[in-house]
C-alpha positions, 0 to 999 in steps of 0.5 A: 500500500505504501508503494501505491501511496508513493506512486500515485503521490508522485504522478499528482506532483509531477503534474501539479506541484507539491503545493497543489497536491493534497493529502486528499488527492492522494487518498482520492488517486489511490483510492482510500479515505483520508484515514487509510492515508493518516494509517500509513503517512502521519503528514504530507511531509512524511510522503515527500520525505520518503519521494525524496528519499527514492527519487535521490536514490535513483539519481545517485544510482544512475550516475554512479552506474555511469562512472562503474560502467565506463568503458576502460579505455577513455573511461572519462569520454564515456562518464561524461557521454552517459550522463549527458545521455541520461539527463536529456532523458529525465524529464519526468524524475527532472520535474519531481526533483526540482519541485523537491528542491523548490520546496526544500529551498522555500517551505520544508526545513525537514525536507532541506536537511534530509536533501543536504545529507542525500545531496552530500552522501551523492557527491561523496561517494561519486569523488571516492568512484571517480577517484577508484576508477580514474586514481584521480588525486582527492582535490580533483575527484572532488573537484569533478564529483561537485562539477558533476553533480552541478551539471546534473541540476542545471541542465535538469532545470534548462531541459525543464524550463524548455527554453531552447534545445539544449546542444548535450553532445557538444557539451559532452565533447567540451567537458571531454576535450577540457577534462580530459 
């Protein structure tokens, strides 16, 4: 049931925003009263926290995937090629991640903090994979995993704001030819 809670939670987010979806629409989409809801999520807050919980997981996860799976001979090349790659791809995850972000900023002091530790728990362990797979130096692996992390956001949030077409092999080629 919680798993049901969760999803439908997160498709009325997508669509509406956190301040526009209620607790009664997420009984309402699930197909439960108010109190089932109360039964498994004490607040609106907690059913976010735990969005943001899986929806940081996932990202984390598909980045590291990126750096694991890089192929042996330019490992950089195809580091930066896949998650450029995977960014252009995200639009729904890229909508509730800045919607959780927005909130995390603005209203949700819980939500922020639990943000910051997942936020910093993602970087640190893309430096340690960067620094493994590349024997980059600690200053450098740390250095490309905050570059990476801020790509992820800020092309997540041009690709959503959908303003132009956003040119994702030409930036993967100058990251490559600059990094590399």
């Amino acid at each position: 049931m919680k798993q049901t809670i969760l999803l439908a939670a997160t498709k009325l987010i997508t669509e509406n925003g956190i301040k526009n979806t209620s607790l009664a629409d997420i009984a309402k989409a699930v197909g439960i009263s108010k109190g089932t809801l109360y039964y498994h999520y004490a607040s609106k807050d907690d059913i976010i926290c735990e969005i943001a919980d899986s929806h940081l997981k996932i990202i984390t996860g598909a980045v590291l995937n990126c750096v694991q799976n890089a192929n042996t001979e330019h490992p950089k090349d195809e580091i930066i090629k896949s998650i450029l790659d995977k960014i252009s791809a995200i639009e729904g995850t890229g909508r509730v991640h800045m919607y959780l972000i927005c909130e995390a900023i603005t209203a949700n002091e819980s939500l922020r903090e639990r943000i910051k530790i997942h936020y910093m728990d993602w970087r640190t362990t893309l430096k340690d994979e960067i620094k493994k797979t590349f024997h980059d130096d600690d200053e450098s692996s740390d250095a490309l995993s905050f570059l990476l992390v801020s790509i992820v956001d800020g092309l997540v949030v041009q690709s959503l704001l959908k303003t132009e077409k956003i040119p994702f092999e030409e930036i993967a080629t100058f990251l490559i030819n600059h990094w590399c």
